[in-house]
BALUMMAR-446195 format. One record per residue (C-alpha): residue number from 0; x, y negated, z. Coordinates in steps of 0.2 Angstrom, whole numbers. Layout:
BEGIN
ATOM   seq    east   north      up
ATOM   NUM       X       Y       Z
...
# end
This chain:
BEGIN
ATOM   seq    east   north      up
ATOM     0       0       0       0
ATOM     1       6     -17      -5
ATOM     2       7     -31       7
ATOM     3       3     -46       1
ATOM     4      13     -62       9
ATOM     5       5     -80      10
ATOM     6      19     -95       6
ATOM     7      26    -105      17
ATOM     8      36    -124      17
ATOM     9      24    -134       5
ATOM    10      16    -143      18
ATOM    11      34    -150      26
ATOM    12      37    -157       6
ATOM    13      20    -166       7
ATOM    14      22    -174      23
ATOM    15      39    -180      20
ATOM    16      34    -188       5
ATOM    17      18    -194      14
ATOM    18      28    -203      28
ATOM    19      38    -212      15
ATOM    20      25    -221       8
ATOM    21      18    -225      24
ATOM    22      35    -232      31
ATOM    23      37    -243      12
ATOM    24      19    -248      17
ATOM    25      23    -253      35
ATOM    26      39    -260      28
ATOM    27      31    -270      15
ATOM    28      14    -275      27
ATOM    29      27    -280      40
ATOM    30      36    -294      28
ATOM    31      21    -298      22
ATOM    32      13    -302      38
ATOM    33      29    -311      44
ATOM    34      30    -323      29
ATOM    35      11    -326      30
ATOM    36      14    -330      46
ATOM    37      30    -344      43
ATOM    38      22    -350      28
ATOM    39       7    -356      40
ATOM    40      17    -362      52
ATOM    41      27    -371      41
ATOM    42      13    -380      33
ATOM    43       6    -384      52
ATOM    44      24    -390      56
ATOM    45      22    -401      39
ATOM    46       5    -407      43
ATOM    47       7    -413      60
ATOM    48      25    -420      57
ATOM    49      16    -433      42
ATOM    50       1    -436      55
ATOM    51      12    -439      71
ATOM    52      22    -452      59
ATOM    53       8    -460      52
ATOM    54      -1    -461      68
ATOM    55      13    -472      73
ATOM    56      11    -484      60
ATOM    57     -10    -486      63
ATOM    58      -8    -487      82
ATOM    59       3    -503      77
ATOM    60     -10    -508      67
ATOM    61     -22    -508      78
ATOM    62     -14    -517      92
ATOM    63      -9    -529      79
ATOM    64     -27    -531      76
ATOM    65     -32    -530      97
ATOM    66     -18    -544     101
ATOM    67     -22    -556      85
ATOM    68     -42    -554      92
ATOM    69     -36    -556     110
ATOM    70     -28    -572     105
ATOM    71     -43    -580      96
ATOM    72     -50    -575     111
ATOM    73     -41    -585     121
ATOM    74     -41    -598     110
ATOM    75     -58    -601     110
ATOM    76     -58    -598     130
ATOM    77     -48    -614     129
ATOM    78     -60    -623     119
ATOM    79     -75    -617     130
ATOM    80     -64    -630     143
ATOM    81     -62    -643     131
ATOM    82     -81    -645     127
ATOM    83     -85    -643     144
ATOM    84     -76    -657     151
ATOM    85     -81    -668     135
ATOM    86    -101    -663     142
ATOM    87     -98    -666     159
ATOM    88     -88    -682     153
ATOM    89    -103    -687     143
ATOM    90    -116    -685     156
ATOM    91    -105    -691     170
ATOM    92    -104    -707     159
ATOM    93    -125    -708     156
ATOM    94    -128    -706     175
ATOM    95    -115    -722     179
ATOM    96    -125    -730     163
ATOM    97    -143    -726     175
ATOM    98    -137    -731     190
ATOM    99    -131    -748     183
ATOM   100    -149    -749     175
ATOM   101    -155    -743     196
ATOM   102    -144    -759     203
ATOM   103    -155    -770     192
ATOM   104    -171    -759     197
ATOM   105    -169    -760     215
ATOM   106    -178    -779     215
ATOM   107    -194    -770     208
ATOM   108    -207    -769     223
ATOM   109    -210    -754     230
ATOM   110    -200    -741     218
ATOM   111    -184    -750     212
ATOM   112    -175    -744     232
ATOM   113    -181    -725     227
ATOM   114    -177    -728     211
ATOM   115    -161    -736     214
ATOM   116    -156    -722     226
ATOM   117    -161    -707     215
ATOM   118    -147    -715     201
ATOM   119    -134    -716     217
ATOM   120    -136    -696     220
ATOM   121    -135    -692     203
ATOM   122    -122    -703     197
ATOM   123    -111    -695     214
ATOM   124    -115    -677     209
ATOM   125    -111    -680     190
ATOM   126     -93    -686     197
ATOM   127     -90    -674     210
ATOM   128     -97    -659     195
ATOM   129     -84    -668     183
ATOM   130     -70    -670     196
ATOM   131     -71    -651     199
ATOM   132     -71    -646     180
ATOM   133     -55    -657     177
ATOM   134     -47    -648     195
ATOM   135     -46    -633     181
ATOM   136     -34    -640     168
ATOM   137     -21    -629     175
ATOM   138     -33    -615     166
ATOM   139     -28    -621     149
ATOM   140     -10    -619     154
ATOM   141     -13    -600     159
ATOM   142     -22    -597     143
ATOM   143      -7    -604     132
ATOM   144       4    -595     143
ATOM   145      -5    -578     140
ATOM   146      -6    -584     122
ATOM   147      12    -583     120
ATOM   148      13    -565     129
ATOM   149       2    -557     119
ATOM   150      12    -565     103
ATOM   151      29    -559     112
ATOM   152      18    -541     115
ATOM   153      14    -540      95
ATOM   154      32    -543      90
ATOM   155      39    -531     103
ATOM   156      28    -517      99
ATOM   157      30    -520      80
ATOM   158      48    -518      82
ATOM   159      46    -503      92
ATOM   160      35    -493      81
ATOM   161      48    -496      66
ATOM   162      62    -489      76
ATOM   163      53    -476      86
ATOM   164      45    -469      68
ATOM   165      60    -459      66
ATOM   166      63    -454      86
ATOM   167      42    -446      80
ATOM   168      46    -439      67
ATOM   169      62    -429      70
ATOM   170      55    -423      88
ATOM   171      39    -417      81
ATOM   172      47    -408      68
ATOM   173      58    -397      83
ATOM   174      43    -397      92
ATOM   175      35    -388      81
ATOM   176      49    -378      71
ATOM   177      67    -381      72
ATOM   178      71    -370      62
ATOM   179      65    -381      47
ATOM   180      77    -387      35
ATOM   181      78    -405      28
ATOM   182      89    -410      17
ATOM   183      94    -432      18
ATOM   184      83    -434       2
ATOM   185      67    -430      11
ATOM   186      71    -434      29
ATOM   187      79    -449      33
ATOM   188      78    -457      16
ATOM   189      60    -453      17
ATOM   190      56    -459      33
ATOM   191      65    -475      26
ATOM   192      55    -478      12
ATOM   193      40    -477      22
ATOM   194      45    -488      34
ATOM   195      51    -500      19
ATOM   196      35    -497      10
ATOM   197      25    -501      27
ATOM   198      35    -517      30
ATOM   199      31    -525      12
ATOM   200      14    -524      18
ATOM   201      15    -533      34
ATOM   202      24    -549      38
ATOM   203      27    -560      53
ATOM   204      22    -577      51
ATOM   205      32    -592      60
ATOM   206      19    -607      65
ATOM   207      37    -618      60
ATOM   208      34    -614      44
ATOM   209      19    -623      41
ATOM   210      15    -641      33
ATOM   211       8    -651      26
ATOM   212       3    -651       6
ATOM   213      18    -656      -2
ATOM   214      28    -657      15
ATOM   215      40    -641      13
ATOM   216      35    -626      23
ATOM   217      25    -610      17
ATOM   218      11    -611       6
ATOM   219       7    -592      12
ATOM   220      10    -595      29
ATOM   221      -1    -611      28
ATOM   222     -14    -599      21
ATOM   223     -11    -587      34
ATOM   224     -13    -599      48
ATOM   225     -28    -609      41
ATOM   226     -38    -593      41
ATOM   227     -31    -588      55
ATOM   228     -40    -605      63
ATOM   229     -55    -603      52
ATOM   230     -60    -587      63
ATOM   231     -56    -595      80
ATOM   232     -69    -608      74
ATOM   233     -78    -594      69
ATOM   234     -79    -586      86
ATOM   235     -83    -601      95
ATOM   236    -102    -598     104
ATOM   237    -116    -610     101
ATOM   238    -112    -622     116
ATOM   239     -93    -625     109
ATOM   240     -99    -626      93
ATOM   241    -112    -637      91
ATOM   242    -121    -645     107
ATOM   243    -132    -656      98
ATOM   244    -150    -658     101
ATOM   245    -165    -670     100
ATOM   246    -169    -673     119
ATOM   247    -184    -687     115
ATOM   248    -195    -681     100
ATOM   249    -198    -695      89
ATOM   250    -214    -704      93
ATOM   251    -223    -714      81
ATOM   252    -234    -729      80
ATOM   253    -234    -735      64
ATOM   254    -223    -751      66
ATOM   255    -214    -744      80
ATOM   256    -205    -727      83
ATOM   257    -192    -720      95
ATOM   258    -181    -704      99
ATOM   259    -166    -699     109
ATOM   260    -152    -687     101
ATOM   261    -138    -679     110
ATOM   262    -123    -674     100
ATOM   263    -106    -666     103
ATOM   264     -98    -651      98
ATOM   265     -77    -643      99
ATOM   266     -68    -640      84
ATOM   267     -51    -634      80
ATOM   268     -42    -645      71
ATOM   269     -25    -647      62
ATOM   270     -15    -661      68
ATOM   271       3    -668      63
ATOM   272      17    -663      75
ATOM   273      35    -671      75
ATOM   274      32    -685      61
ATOM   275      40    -673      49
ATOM   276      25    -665      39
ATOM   277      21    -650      52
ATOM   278       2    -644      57
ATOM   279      -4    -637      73
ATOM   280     -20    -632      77
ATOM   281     -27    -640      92
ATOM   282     -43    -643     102
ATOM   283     -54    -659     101
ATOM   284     -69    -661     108
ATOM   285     -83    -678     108
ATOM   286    -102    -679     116
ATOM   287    -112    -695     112
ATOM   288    -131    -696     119
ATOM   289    -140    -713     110
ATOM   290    -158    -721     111
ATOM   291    -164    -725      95
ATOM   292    -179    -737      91
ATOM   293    -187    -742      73
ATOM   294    -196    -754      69
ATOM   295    -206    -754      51
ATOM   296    -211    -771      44
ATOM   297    -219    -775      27
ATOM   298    -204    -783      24
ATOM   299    -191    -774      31
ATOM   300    -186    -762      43
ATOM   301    -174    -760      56
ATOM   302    -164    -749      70
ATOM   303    -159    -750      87
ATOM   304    -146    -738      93
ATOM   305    -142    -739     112
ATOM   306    -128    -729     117
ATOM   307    -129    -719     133
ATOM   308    -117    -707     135
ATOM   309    -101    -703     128
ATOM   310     -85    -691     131
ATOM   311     -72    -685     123
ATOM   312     -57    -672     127
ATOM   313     -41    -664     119
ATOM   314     -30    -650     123
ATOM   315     -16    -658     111
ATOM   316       2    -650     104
ATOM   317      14    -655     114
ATOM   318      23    -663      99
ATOM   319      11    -671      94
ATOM   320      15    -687      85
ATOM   321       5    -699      95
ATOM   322      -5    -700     113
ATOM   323     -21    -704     102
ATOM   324     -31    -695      93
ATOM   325     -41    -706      82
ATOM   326     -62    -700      80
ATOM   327     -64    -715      68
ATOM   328     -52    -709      56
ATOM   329     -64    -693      52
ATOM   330     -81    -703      54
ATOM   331     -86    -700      37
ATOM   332     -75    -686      33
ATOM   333     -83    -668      28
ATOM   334     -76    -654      42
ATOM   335     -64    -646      28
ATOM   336     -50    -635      41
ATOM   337     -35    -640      31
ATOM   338     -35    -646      15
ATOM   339     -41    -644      -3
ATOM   340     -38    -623      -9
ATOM   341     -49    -613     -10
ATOM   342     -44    -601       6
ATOM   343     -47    -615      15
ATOM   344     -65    -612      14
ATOM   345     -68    -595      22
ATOM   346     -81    -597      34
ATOM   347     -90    -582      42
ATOM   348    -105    -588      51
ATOM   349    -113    -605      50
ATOM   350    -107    -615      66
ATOM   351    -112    -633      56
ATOM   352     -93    -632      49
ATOM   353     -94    -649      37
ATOM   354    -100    -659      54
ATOM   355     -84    -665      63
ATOM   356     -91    -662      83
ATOM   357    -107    -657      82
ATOM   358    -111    -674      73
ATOM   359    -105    -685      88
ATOM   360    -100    -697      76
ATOM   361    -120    -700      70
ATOM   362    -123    -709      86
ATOM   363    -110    -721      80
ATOM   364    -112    -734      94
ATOM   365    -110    -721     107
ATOM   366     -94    -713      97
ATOM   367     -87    -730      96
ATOM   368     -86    -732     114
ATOM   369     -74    -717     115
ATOM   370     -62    -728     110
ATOM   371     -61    -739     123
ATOM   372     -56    -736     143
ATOM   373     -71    -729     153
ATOM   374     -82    -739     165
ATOM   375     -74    -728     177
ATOM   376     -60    -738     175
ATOM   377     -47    -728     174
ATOM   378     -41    -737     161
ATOM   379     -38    -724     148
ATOM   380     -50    -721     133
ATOM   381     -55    -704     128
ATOM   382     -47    -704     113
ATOM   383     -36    -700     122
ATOM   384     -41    -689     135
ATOM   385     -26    -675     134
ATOM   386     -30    -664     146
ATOM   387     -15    -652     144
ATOM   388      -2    -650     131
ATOM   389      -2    -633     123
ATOM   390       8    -623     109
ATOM   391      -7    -622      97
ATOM   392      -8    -604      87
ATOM   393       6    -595      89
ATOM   394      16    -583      78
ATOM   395       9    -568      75
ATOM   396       8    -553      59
ATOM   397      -5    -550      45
ATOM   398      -3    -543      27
ATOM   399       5    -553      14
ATOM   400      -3    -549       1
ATOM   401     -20    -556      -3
ATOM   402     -26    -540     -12
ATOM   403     -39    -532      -5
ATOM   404     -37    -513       2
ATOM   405     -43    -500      14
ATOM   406     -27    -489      16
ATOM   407      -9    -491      18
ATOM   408       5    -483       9
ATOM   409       7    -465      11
ATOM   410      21    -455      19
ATOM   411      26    -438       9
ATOM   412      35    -425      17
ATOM   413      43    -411      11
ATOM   414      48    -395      21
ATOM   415      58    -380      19
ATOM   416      64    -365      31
ATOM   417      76    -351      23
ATOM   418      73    -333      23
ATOM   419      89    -334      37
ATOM   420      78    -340      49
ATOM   421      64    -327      47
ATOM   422      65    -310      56
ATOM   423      61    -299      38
ATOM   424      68    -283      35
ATOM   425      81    -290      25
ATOM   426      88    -302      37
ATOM   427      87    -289      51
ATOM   428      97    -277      37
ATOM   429     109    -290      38
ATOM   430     109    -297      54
ATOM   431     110    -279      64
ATOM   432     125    -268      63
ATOM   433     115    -253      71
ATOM   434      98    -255      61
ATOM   435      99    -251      42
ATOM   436      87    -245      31
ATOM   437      91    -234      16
ATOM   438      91    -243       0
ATOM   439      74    -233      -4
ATOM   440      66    -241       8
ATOM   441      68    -257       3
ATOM   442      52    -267      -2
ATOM   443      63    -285     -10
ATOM   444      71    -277     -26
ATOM   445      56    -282     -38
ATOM   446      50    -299     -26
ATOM   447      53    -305     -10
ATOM   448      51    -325      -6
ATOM   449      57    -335     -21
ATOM   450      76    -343     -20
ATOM   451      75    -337      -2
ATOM   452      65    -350       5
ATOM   453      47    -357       9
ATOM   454      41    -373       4
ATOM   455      27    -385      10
ATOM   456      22    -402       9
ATOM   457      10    -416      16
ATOM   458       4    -432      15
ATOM   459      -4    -443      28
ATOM   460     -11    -462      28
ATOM   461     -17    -475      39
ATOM   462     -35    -482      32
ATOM   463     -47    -492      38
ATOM   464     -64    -489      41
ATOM   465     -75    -500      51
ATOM   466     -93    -490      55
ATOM   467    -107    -491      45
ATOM   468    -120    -487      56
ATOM   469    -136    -491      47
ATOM   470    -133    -478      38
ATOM   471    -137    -465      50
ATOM   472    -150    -476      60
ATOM   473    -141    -475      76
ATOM   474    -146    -493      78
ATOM   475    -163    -487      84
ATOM   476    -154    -481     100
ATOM   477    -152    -493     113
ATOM   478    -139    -484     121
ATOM   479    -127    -484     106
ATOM   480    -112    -494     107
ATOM   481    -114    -505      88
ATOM   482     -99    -509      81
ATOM   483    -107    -511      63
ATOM   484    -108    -529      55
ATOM   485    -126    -535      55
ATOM   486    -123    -543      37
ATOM   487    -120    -526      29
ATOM   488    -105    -529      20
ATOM   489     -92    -519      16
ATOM   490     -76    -524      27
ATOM   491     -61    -521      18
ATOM   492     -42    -516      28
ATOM   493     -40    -531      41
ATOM   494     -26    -536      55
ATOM   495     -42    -543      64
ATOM   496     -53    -527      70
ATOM   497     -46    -511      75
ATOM   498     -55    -499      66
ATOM   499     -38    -491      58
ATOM   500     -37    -472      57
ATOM   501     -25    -459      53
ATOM   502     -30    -446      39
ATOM   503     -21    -431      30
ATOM   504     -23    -434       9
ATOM   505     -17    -423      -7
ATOM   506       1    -425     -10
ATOM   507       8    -424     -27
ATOM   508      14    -408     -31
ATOM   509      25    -414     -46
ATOM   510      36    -423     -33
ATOM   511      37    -407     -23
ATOM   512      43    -396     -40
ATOM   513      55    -409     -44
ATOM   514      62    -409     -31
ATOM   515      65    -387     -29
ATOM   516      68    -389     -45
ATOM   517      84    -401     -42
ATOM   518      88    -390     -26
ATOM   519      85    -406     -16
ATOM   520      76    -393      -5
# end
């Protein structure tokens, strides 16, 4: 009988074979895994390196933008003191016009004395209201002072950001990998040009370097300075712009007819400082309260202007050309800011800008009395009422270019990171003297990463974008902060709001294959 025996040793072939191409798999899922991994991480590294750079550049932005509104606020805290000492001055001067009218009362039986004493008490507390007011002159002082801080603030911190930029940008580059490789084209002569390109946007203007028309000086940094005084004007509130009212409506009998006006309002006006063709921008401020009657004839008619009150004050450069400053000289002027150009024009709300004071000057009797010494007799007209000498608008920064724009240059990075710095089964091959592979299991002889490296890019830009919130109707919400304008028109990149934002954008990917290409990377 035959016996018949089964074979034996197949299987051991099969599995062999079948453990090969599971370790080539684990090789090749391994590398592939590890690159997917460092190409990420390269491209985070890239991503956050252009956004932490940038970021630098919109922070100074915005506090360029919170200090020049800081300083307008200032500004016009200033002028809030002007016009209020002119008020009180103005009706500290109408209740010592009353109680002169009371000494003449007082022979009138039975209510001149009451009469008489009511004027007294009124025409004290009016000067002990206006001695208290002026007690605070030392304010204006403090405001210029804090003025000149935030200006000093601005330039420091702009000076900072452009020499910290690079500090940024090389520590979040080892933060994040530092094993990354930069070559001089893309790092520090990359970092440069931004910060070149970012410079030819923004400048620092110099108050010195303005003047008169065809008195030397900058014609852009005139510009910049007159619009610069155009928003302070424009920021004023409805007291310091315009205080002008009808307190007797005008009654009328046919033949005869009378009415009371108030005016007075603050402006901020250039003057000339140190004979030689500079501007400032300074604070003047004038109240005038008349009587009017009319009478209406067949014939003819006339009017009767009695002047009641009248107060003028000034917060003046402290260069300034002369102790005076002359109301009559712009009596029948139209409120143009500076001069003739068009930019001279801007105005954003509608605080009566071609009506020097608030109109002071239509009660002309009573305006003309500001040029002469008070009853008070202090001897001093208030004309020229200085009641501190300050430094004006001070230096500060804004674009120089008139172009309108929502975004600032952007910054390009390029990264690489060589396969030396990856832990792949070739660069373990290499790097261990105990681990090697056999050359059949080697997954990199028909790929691996291209000229041994990884590449990556990014791009990243400071934009502005003020909220438009009528959009999404949050202004039915009373609870919502609204930082929308009410006009509903588009506001293009400022130095004046801080509504500046980072944001990562498409980078070119011609530059980035140039510059493989060139081994640049």
């Amino acid at each position: 009988m035959k016996v018949i025996r089964k074979q034996s040793g197949y299987a051991t072939v099969f599995i062999v074979i079948f453990f090969a191409a599971i370790a080539l798999s684990v090789f090749s899922l391994y590398d592939i895994g590890w690159v997917a991994s460092e190409r990420i991480r390269l491209q985070n590294t890239a991503d956050n390196t252009a956004y932490s750079t940038v970021n630098m550049q919109t922070r100074d932005l915005n506090m360029i933008a919170i200090t020049n509104r800081a300083m307008i606020a200032n500004q016009v805290a200033i002028g809030q003191y002007v016009g209020l000492v002119s008020w009180a001055s103005e009706v500290n001067e109408f209740s010592q016009n009353l109680e002169t009218l009371g000494d003449f009362i007082r022979f009138v039986p039975y209510v001149g004395v009451l009469i008489e004493r009511i004027t007294e008490v009124l025409a004290e507390a009016t000067s002990t209201m206006l001695s208290v007011i002026e007690s605070g002159e030392v304010f204006i002082t403090a405001q210029d002072a804090i003025t000149l801080a935030l200006s000093e603030l601005q330039k420091a911190n702009h000076l900072f950001t452009l020499g910290a930029s690079q500090s940024v940008y090389s520590d979040i580059l080892e933060r994040n990998d530092p094993d990354v490789s930069t070559s001089a084209l893309v790092s520090g002569a990359n970092v440069a040009s931004f910060m070149e390109a970012w410079g030819s946007e923004i400048k620092e203007f110099d108050s010195s370097d303005v003047a008169e028309r065809n008195r030397g000086g900058d014609s852009r940094t005139t510009q910049r300075f007159t619009e610069f005084a155009n928003l302070v004007n424009d920021s004023r509130d409805r007291f310091t712009a315009d205080r002008s009212y009808r307190v007797v409506p005008r009654v009328n009998t046919g033949i005869y007819s009378f009415w009371a006006d108030k005016n007075g309002g603050s402006d901020f006006v250039p003057v000339s400082i140190n004979g030689g063709g500079g501007i400032q921008w300074n604070w003047t401020a004038a109240d005038t309260f008349s009587f009017y009657q009319k009478i209406d004839l067949w014939f003819t008619s006339f009017t009767i202007e009695t002047p009641l009150g009248w107060g003028a004050a000034h917060a003046l450069h402290r260069d300034h050309e002369t102790n005076n400053y002359y109301y009559r000289n712009h009596r029948n002027k139209r409120r143009d800011n500076f001069d003739e150009s068009n930019w001279d024009k801007v105005s954003y709300q509608s605080n009566d800008r071609d009506r020097w004071w608030g109109g002071a000057w239509e009660n002309g009797n009573a305006a003309g009395m500001l040029r002469y010494p008070s009853i008070l007799g202090s001897g001093d007209s208030y004309e020229g009422n200085n009641l501190r000498s300050t430094a004006g608008l001070r230096d500060f920064h804004d674009f120089k270019s008139d172009e309108k724009t929502d975004s600032m240059p952007a910054f390009n990075l390029f990264l690489s990171k060589g396969e030396q710095n990856m832990k792949t089964q070739k660069i373990l091959d290499e790097q261990s003297a105990t681990y090697n592979r056999s050359d059949r299991f080697s997954v990199e002889s028909s790929g691996g990463i291209p000229t041994d490296k990884l590449y990556a890019s990014a791009s990243a830009q400071s934009f502005f974008s003020r909220p438009d919130e009528t959009t999404y109707g949050t202004r039915d919400h009373s609870w919502n902060i609204e930082w929308g304008r009410n006009d509903g028109l588009h506001e293009h990149g400022n130095l004046y709001n801080p509504f500046w934002q980072t944001r990562l954008v498409d980078e070119s990917s011609s530059i980035l294959s140039a510059l493989v290409a060139s081994g640049a990377l």
